[in-house]
VOFI-893071 format. One record per residue (C-alpha): residue in three letters; x, y, z. Coordinates in Angstrom, 1 decimal, padded with zeros to 4 digits. Example, Ala and Ser with C-alpha at 12.3 -4.5 7.8 and 13.67 -1.06 7.14 Angstrom:
! VOFI-893071
 resn     xx     yy     zz
  ALA  012.3 -004.5  007.8
  SER  013.7 -001.1  007.1
END
This chain:
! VOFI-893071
 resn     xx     yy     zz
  UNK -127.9  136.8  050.0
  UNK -124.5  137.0  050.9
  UNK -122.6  140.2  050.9
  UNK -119.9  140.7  047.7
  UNK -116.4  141.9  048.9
  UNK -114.2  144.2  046.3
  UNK -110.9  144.9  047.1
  UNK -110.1  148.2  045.7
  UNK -106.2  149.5  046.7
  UNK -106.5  147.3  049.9
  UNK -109.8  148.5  051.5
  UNK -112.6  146.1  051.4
  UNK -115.8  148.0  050.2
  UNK -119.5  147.0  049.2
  UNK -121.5  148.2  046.3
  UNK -125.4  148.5  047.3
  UNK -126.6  148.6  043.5
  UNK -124.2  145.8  042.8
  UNK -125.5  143.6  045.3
  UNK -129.3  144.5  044.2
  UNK -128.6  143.7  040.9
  UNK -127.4  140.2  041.3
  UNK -130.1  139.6  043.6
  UNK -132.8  141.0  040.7
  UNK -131.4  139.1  038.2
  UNK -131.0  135.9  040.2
  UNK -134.9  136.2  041.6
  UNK -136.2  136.8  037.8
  UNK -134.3  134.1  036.4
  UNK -135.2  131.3  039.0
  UNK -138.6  132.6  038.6
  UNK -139.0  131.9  034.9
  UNK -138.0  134.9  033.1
  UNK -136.5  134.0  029.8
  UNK -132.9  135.1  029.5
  UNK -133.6  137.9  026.5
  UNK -136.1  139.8  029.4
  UNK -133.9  139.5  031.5
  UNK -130.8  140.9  029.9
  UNK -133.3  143.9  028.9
  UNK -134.5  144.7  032.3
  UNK -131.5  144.3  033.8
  UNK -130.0  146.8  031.1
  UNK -132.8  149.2  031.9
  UNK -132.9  149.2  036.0
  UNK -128.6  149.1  036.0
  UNK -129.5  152.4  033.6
  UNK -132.1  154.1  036.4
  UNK -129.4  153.1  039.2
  UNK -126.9  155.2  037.1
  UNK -124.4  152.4  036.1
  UNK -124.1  150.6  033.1
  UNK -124.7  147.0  032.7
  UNK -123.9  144.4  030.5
  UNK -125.7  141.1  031.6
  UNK -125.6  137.6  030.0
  UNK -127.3  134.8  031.1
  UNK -127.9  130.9  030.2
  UNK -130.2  128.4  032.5
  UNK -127.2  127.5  034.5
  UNK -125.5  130.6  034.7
  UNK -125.4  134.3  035.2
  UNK -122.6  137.0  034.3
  UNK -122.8  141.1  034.9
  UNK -120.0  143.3  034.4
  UNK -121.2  146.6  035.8
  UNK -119.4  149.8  035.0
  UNK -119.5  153.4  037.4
  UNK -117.2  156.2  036.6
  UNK -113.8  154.5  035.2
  UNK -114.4  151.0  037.1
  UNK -115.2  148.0  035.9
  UNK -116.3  144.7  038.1
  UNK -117.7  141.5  036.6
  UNK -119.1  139.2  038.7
  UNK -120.3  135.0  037.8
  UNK -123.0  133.2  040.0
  UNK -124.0  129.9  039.3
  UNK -127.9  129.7  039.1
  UNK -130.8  127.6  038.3
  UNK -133.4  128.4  036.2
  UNK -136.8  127.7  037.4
  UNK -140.9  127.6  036.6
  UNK -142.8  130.4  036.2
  UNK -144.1  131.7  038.8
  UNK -146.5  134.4  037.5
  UNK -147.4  135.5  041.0
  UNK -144.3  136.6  042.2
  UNK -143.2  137.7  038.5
  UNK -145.8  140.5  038.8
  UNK -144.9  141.5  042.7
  UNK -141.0  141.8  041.2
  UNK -142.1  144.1  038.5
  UNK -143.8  146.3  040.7
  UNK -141.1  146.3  042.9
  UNK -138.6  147.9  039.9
  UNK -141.5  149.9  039.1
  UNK -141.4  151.9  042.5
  UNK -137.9  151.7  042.6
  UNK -137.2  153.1  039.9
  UNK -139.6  156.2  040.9
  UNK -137.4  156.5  043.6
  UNK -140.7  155.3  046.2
  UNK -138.4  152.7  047.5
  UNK -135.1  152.8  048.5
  UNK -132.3  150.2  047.3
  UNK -132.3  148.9  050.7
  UNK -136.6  148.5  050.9
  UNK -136.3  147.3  047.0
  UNK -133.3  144.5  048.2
  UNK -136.1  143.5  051.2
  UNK -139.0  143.4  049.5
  UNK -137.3  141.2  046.6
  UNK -136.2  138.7  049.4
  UNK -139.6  138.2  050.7
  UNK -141.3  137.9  047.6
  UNK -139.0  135.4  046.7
  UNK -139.5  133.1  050.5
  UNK -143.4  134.0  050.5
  UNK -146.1  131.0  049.6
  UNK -147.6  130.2  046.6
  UNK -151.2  131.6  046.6
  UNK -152.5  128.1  046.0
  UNK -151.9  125.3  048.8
  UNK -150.3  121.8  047.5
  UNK -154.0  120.6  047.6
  UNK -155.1  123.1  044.9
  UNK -151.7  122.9  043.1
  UNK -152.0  119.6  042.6
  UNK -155.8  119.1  041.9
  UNK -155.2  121.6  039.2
  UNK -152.2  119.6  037.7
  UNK -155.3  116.6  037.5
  UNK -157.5  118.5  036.0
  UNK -155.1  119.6  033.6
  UNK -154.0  116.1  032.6
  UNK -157.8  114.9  032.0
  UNK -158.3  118.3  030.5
  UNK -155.9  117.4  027.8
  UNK -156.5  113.3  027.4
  UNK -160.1  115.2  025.8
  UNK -158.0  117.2  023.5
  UNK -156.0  113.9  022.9
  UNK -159.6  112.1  021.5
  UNK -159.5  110.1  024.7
  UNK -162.7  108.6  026.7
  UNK -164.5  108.9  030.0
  UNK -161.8  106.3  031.1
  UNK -158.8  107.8  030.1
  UNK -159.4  111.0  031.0
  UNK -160.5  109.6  034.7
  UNK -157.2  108.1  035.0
  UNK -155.6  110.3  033.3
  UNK -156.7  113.1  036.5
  UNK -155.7  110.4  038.8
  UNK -151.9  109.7  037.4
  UNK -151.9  113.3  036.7
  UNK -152.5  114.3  040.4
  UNK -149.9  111.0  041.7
  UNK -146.9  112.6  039.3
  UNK -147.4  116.2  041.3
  UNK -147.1  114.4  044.4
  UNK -144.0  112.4  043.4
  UNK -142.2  115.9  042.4
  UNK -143.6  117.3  045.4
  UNK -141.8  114.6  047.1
  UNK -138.5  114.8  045.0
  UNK -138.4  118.1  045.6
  UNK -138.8  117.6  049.9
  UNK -136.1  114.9  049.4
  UNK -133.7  117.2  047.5
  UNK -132.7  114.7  044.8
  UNK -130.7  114.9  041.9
  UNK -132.4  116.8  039.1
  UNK -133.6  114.7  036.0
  UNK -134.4  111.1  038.4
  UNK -137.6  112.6  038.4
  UNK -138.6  112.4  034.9
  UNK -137.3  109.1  034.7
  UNK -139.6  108.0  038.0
  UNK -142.9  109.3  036.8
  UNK -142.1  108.1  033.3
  UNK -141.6  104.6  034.4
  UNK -144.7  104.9  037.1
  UNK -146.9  106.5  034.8
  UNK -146.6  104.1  031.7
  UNK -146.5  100.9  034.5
  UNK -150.3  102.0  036.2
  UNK -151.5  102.9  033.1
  UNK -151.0  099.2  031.9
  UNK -152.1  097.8  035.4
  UNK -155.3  099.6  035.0
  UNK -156.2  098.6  031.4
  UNK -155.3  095.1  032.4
  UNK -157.2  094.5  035.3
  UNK -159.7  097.8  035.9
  UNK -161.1  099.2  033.1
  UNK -160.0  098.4  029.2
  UNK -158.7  101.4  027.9
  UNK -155.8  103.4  025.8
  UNK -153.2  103.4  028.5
  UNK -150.4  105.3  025.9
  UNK -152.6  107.9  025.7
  UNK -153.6  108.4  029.5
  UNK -149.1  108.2  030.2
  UNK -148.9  111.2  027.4
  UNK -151.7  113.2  029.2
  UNK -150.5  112.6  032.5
  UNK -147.3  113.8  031.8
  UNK -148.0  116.7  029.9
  UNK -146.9  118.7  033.2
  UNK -143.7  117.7  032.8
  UNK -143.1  117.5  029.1
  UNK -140.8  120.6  028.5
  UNK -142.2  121.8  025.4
  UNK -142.9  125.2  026.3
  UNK -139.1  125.0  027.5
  UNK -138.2  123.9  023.5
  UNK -140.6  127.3  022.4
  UNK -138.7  129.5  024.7
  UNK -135.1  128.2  023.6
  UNK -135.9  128.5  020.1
  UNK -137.2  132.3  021.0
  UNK -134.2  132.9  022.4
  UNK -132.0  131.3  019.3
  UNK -134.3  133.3  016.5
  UNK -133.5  136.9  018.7
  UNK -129.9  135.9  018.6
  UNK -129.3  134.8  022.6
  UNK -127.5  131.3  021.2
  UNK -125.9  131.0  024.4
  UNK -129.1  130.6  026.4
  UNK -131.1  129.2  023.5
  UNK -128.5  126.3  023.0
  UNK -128.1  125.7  027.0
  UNK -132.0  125.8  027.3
  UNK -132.8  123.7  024.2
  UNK -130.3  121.3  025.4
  UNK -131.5  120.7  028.8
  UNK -135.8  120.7  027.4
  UNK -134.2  117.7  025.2
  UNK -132.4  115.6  028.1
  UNK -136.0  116.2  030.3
  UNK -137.7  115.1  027.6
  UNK -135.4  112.1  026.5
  UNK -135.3  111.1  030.2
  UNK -139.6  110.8  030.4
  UNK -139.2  108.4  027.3
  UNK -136.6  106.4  028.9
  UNK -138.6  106.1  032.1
  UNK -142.2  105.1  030.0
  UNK -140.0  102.7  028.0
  UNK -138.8  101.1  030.5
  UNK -142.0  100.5  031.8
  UNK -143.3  099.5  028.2
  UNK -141.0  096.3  028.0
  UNK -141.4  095.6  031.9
  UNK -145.4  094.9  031.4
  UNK -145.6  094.9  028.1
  UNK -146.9  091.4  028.2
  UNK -149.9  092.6  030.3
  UNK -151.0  095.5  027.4
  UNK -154.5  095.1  026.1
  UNK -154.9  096.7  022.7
  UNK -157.3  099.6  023.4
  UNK -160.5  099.3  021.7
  UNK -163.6  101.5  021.0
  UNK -166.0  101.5  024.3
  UNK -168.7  103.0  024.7
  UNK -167.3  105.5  027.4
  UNK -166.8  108.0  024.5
  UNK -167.2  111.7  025.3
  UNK -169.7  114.0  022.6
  UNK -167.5  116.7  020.7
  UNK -168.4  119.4  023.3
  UNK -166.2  117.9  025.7
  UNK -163.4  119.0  023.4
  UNK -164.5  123.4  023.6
  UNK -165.2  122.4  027.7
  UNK -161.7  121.0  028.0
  UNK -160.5  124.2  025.9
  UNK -162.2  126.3  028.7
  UNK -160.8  124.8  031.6
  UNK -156.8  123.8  030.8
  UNK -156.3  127.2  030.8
  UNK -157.4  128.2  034.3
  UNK -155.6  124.7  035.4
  UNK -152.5  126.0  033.9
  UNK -152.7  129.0  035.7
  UNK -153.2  127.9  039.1
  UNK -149.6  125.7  038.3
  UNK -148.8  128.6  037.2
  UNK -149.2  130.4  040.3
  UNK -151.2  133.1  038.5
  UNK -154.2  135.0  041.2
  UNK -157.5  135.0  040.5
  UNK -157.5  138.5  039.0
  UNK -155.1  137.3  036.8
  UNK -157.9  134.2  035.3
  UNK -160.1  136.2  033.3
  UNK -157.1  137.3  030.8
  UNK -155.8  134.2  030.8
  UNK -158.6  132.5  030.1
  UNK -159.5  134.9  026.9
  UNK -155.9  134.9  025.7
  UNK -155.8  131.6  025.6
  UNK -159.1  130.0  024.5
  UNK -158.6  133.0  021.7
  UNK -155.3  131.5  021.1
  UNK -156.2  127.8  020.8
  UNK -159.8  128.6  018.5
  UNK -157.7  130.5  016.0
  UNK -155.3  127.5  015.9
  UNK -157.5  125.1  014.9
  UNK -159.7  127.1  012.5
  UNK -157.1  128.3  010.4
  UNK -155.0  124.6  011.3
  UNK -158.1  123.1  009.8
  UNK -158.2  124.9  006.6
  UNK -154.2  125.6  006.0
  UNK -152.3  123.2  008.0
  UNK -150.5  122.7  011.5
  UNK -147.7  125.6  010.9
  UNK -150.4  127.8  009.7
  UNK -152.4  127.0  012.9
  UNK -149.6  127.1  015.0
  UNK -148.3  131.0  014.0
  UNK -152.0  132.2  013.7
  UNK -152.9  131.0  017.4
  UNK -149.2  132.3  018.5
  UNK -149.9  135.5  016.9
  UNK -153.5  136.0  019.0
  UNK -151.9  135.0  021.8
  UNK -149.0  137.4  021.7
  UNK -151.3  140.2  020.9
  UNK -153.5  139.7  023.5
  UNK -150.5  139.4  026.0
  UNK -149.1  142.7  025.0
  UNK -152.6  144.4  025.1
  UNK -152.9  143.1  028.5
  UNK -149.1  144.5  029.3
  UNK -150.1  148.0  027.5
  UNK -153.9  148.4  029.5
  UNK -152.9  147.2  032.5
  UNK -149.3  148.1  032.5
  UNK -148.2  144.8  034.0
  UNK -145.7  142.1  032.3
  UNK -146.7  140.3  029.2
  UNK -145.7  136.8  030.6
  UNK -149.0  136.6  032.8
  UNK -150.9  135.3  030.3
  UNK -148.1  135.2  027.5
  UNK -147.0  131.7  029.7
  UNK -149.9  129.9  030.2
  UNK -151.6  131.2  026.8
  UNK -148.2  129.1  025.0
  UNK -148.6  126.0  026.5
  UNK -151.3  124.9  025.1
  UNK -150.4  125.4  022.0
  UNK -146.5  124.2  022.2
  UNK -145.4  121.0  020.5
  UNK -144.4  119.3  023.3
  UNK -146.5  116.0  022.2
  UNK -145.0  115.8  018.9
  UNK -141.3  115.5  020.9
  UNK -142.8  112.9  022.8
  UNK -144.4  110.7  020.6
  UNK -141.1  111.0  018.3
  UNK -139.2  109.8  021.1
  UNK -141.5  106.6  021.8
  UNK -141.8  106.2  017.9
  UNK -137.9  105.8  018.0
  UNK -137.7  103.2  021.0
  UNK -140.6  101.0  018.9
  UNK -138.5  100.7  015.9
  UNK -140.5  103.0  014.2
  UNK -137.8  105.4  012.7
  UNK -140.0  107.1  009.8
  UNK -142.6  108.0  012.1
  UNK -140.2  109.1  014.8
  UNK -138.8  111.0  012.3
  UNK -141.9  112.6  011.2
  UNK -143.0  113.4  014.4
  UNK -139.9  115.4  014.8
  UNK -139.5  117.8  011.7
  UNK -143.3  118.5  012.9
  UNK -142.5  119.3  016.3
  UNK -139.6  121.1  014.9
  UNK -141.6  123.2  012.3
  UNK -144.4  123.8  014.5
  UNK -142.1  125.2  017.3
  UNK -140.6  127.4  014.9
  UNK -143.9  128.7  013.6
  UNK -145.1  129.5  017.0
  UNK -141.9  131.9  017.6
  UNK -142.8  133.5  014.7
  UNK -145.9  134.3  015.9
  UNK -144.5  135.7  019.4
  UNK -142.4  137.7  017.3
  UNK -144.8  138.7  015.2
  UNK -147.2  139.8  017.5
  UNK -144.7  141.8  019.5
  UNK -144.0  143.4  015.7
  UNK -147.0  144.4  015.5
  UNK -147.8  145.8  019.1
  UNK -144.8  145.6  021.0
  UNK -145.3  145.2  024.9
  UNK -145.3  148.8  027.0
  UNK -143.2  146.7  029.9
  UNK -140.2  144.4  029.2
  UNK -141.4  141.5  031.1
END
């Protein structure tokens, strides 16, 4: 990182807590810290490096203004918020951890942070992206979809991780890749119902994409909104909309390209029995946690947070409604993420993250969106005072949950 100059009374100095500061911040936010953590961790290491901090931060931006003594300094860098990387989340909370019982220096600290940061993802791009497969045909069986869907599903699931993969090699502009894989997804899905295998080719383009539909982005903005970050709430919510407006474009556009060659899906006999559903239930969340980047150690509580999470949704969805289902199965998994945080004394987010996104409304935003470009405004709209309520009933069981047993850690 580079070194920050301050010229104090014509002498050009350098401030070691200043510079670790920005660098913490900077590494936790690109990682997939939400921007209310942050500010509270921040608060609390600037506090054990004897300074005081104020810290503000949106997706796009981050501002300190650090006080020592009588001086004040604030200092702007322009940032980019990233996916979670659980992996490296954990390895950066250890790091403040030791640091702050003085077992590592600020210099060791600063070093450490920079390799965690430049180290590998625990998973090769093989796994990585056989897990974002899996996930897809892991939720075309939540979806109600066949042998054949969710077989395709895998398959366009696995093609859109190599297509980011590749937009990410080829550094291009952020947002062409959601209209890409919206328009390739929705195009082969067509192609293969035509002239493969008859089957419901809107439902294997929303499964494939689920990776990339930002509705756990939507449930952390409206977190951040209902604890009063508007700043980073409205930035966040913002840019989860434009994502998700962009994937529509891009399956739209391949809707009225090939739209002649749709077959109107029919019943086969490729149907899967009802057990498929709990097996899928089982195995998204382990998916999501490899995307995640979450270790192996990590699985177990993932996997019982979040299979908890999603039973409790449906059972009481099933006997009071989605909203009901939606808080209930937020609530158990918030509670389970903080018991994990207060046993283990490790951040919440480990299985807090992957636990959500199952649950999140991201469909709903989806299939309002494509309701919209077919004309069919009262569905649209339906779709999106559900997504709407259902997002906002999940935050309430986040904040519920950490209500009722707050987290030991911050993260």
């Amino acid at each position: 990182m580079s070194e920050i100059r301050i010229t104090d009374e014509g002498q050009e100095q350098t401030d070691e807590r200043s510079q670790f500061l920005i660098k913490a911040g900077v590494y936790l936010h690109r990682y997939g810290t939400p921007s209310h953590r942050i500010e509270r961790v921040m608060s609390q290491v600037a506090s054990a490096l004897g300074m005081e901090g104020v810290f503000l931060y949106t997706p796009t931006a981050l501002i300190l203004s650090l006080r020592r003594g009588g001086m004040e300094q604030t200092y702007l860098r322009r940032v980019d918020s990233g996916a979670l990387d659980v992996d490296k989340l954990i390895r950066f909370d250890e790091t403040l951890e030791q640091l702050e019982a003085k077992q590592l220096t600020l210099r060791e600290a600063g070093i450490l942070f920079d390799e965690i940061a430049n180290s590998a993802s625990p998973f090769g791009a093989a796994v990585t992206c056989g897990a974002c497969g899996l996930s897809c045909g892991a939720v075309a069986i939540m979806f109600g979809g066949g042998l054949m869907e969710v077989l395709v599903a895998c398959l366009l699931g696995l093609s859109v991780r190599l297509l980011d993969l590749v937009h990410a090699a080829l550094k291009m502009e952020r947002g062409f890749l959601e209209l890409v894989v919206g328009f390739f997804a929705s195009v082969t899905a067509i192609l293969i119902s035509r002239f493969a295998v008859p089957m419901d080719d809107r439902l294997v383009t929303l499964a494939s994409l689920i990776i990339l539909i930002p509705g756990l982005g939507i449930t952390v903005a409206l977190t951040e909104l209902a604890v009063g970050h508007l700043s980073a709430g409205v930035a966040r919510l913002a840019g989860s909309c434009v994502s998700l407006l962009m994937l529509t474009i891009g399956v739209a556009l391949g809707w009225r390209l090939a739209g002649m060659l749709r077959v109107i899906p029919e019943v086969g006999p490729w149907q899967l029995p009802d057990w498929c559903y709990w097996l899928a239930v089982a195995v998204a969340p382990l998916t999501f946690a490899i995307v995640f980047g979450a270790r192996c150690q990590q699985w177990p509580t993932i996997f019982a947070v979040a299979t908890t999470g999603v039973i409790i949704s449906r059972v009481a969805g099933s006997q009071w409604g989605a909203e009901v289902g939606a808080f209930a199965g937020a609530l158990a998994v918030g509670i389970g993420s903080n018991l994990y945080g207060r046993l283990r004394d490790r951040p919440a987010l480990v299985p807090l993250m992957p636990g959500m996104i199952i649950l999140v409304p991201g469909s709903l935003g989806y299939r309002s969106l494509t309701a919209f470009v077919n004309h069919e405004t009262m569905i649209g709209i339906d779709f999106a005072v559900s997504m709407l309520i259902v997002g906002i009933a999940l935050v309430g069981g986040i904040l519920t949950a950490n209500a009722v047993l707050p987290p030991k850690r911050i993260l």
